[in-house]
C-alpha positions in Angstrom: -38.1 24.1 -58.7 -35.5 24.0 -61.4 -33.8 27.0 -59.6 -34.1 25.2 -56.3 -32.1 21.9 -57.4 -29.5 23.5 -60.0 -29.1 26.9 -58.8 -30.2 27.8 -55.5 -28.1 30.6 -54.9 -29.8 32.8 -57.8 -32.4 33.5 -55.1 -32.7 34.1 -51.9 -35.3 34.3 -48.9 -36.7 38.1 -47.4 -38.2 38.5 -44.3 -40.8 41.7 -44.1 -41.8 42.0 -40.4 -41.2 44.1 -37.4 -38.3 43.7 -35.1 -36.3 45.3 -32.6 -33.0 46.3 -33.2 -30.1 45.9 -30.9 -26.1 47.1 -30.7 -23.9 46.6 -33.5 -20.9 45.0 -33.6 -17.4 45.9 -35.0 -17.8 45.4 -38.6 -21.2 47.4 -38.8 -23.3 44.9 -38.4 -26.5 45.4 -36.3 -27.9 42.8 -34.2 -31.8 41.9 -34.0 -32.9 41.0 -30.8 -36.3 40.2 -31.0 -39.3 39.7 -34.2 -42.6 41.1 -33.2 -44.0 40.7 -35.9 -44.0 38.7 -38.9 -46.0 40.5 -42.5 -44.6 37.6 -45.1 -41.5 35.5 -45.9 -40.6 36.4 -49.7 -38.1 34.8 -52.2 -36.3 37.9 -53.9 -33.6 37.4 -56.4 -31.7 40.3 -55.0 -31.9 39.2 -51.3 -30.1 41.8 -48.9 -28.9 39.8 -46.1 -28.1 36.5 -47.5 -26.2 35.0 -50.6 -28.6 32.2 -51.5 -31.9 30.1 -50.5 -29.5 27.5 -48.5 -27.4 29.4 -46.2 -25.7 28.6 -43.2 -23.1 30.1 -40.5 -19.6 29.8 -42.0 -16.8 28.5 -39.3 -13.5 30.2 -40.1 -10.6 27.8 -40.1 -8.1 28.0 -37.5 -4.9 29.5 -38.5 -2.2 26.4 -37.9 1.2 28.1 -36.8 4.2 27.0 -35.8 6.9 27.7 -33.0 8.7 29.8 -35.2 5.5 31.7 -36.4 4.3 31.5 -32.9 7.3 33.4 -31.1 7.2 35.8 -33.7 3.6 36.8 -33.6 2.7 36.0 -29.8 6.1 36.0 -28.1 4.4 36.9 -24.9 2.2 33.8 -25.5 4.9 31.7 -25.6 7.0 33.0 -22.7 3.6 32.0 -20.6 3.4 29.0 -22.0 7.2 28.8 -20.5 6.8 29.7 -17.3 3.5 27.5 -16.6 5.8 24.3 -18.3 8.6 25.2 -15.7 6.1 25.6 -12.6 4.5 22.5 -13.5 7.7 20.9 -14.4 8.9 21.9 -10.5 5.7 21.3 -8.8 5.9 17.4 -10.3 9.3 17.3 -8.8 7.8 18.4 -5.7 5.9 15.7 -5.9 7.7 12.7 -7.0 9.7 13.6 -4.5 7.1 13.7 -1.9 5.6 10.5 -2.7 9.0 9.0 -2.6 10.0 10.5 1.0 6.4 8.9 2.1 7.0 5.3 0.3 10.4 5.4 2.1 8.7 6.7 5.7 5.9 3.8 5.0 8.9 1.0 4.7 10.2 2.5 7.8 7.7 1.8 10.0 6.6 -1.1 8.6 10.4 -2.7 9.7 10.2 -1.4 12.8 6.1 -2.9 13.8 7.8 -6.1 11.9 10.7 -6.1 14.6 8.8 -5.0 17.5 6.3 -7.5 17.0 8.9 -10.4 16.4 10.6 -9.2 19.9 7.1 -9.2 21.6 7.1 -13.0 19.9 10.0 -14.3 21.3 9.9 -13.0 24.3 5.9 -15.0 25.2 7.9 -18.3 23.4 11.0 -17.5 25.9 8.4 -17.2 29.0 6.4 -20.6 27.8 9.5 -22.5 27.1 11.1 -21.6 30.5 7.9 -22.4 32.2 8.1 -26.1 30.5 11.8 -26.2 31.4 11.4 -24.8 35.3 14.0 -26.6 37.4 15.9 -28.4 34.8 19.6 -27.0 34.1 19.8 -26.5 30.4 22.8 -24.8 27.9 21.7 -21.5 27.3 22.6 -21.5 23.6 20.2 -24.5 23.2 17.5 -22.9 25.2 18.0 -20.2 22.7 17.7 -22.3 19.5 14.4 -23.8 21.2 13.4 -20.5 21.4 14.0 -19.9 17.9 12.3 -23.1 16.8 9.7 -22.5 18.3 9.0 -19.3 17.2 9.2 -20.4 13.6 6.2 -22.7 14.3 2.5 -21.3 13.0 0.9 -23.7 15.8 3.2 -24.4 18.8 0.4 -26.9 20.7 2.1 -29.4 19.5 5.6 -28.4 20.0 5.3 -27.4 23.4 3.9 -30.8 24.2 7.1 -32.8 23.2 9.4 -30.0 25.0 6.9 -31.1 28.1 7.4 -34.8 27.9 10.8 -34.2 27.5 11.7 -31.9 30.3 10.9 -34.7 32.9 14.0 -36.9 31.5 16.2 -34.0 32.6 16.0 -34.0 35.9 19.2 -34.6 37.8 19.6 -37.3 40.0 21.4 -36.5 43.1 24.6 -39.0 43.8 24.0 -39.8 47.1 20.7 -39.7 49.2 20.5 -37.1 52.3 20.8 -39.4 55.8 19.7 -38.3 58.7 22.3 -38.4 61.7 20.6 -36.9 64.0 19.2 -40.3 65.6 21.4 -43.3 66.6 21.1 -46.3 64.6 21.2 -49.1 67.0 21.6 -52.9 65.7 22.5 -56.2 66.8 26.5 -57.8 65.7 24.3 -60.0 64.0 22.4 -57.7 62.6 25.4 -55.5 61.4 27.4 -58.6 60.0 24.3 -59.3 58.1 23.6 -56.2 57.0 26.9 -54.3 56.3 26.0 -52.5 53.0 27.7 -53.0 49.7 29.4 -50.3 48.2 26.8 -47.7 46.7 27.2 -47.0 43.0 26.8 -43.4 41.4 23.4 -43.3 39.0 23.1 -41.9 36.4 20.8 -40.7 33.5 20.8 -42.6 30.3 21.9 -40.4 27.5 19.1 -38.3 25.6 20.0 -36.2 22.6 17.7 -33.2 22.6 18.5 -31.7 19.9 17.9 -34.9 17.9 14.7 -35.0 19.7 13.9 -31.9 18.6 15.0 -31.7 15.0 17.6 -29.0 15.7 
């Protein structure tokens, strides 16, 4: 027990048994494969395959070089290492650069669905608006900043219901009435001295400022 806590490597552990011996590798050594059978474990104090009673695998270190050391002892290391840094350095060009094409092609159409829908837009607010305004004679410009108002509205119920009460008030009025000639008028020198009519006056709209109205 002594021996175990102080010096365990005084001793060491025998197997006697039968086993079945396999290839051997580089330095001599030959692999068991399999223990058929097991006569005894033994502690020796000349053991023959180990160096003490607690005994484990021993990792070597890595050997640490540097790029100097590197080149010099695996240069053909190091020019693979090159040439995979420079096809990975090209294919992430690649890339970038293909991710950039389809960011730009992506903005692209984006504009383009923006516009097309923004045309489809004002042309159903130019077809409602010139429905409201059938037979009224209107500045085109203005009809066009209508247009434009109206397609900046999110809800144009509303909108379209003041162009509508509007439109009414600008309605010509025609100077003079239509008379029909085509029958005689037949009346009494009483009758015409009574009735000789006064001198008709031109009417006219009162002034309306649309685009006041509107908020233009």
């Amino acid at each position: 027990m002594w021996d175990v806590m102080n010096a365990p490597k005084s001793f060491g552990m025998s197997i006697n048994a039968s086993v079945k011996m396999g290839s051997s590798n580089s330095s001599g050594d030959v692999a068991v494969e399999s223990i058929d059978v097991v006569r005894s474990i033994d502690i020796v104090t000349t053991p023959a395959t180990t160096e003490g009673l607690f005994e484990s695998e021993q990792i070597e270190e890595e050997e640490i070089m540097d790029l100097k050391t590197l080149r010099e002892k695996h240069p053909e290391l190091v020019k693979q290492l090159v040439q995979e840094s420079t096809t990975d350095a090209t294919e992430q060009a690649a890339l970038t650069a293909a991710k950039q094409e389809a960011a730009d092609l992506k903005a692209r159409l984006e504009a383009m669905e923006s516009e097309r829908a923004a045309e489809k837009l004002k042309t159903e607010v130019a077809t409602e608006i010139g429905k409201i305004f059938e037979g009224v004679k209107i500045d085109s410009i203005l009809l066009g900043e209508i247009v434009e108002c109206a397609c900046e509205q999110t809800d144009r119920t509303k909108f379209k219901s003041v162009l509508s009460k509007i439109s009414p008030m600008l309605v010509e009025i025609d100077d003079e009435e239509e008379v029909d000639d085509t029958e005689p008028v037949v009346k009494t020198a009483k009758e015409s001295v009574e009735e000789t009519p006064a001198p008709r006056r031109k009417e006219k709209s009162s002034a309306f400022n649309l685009k006041a109205a509107l908020g233009i």
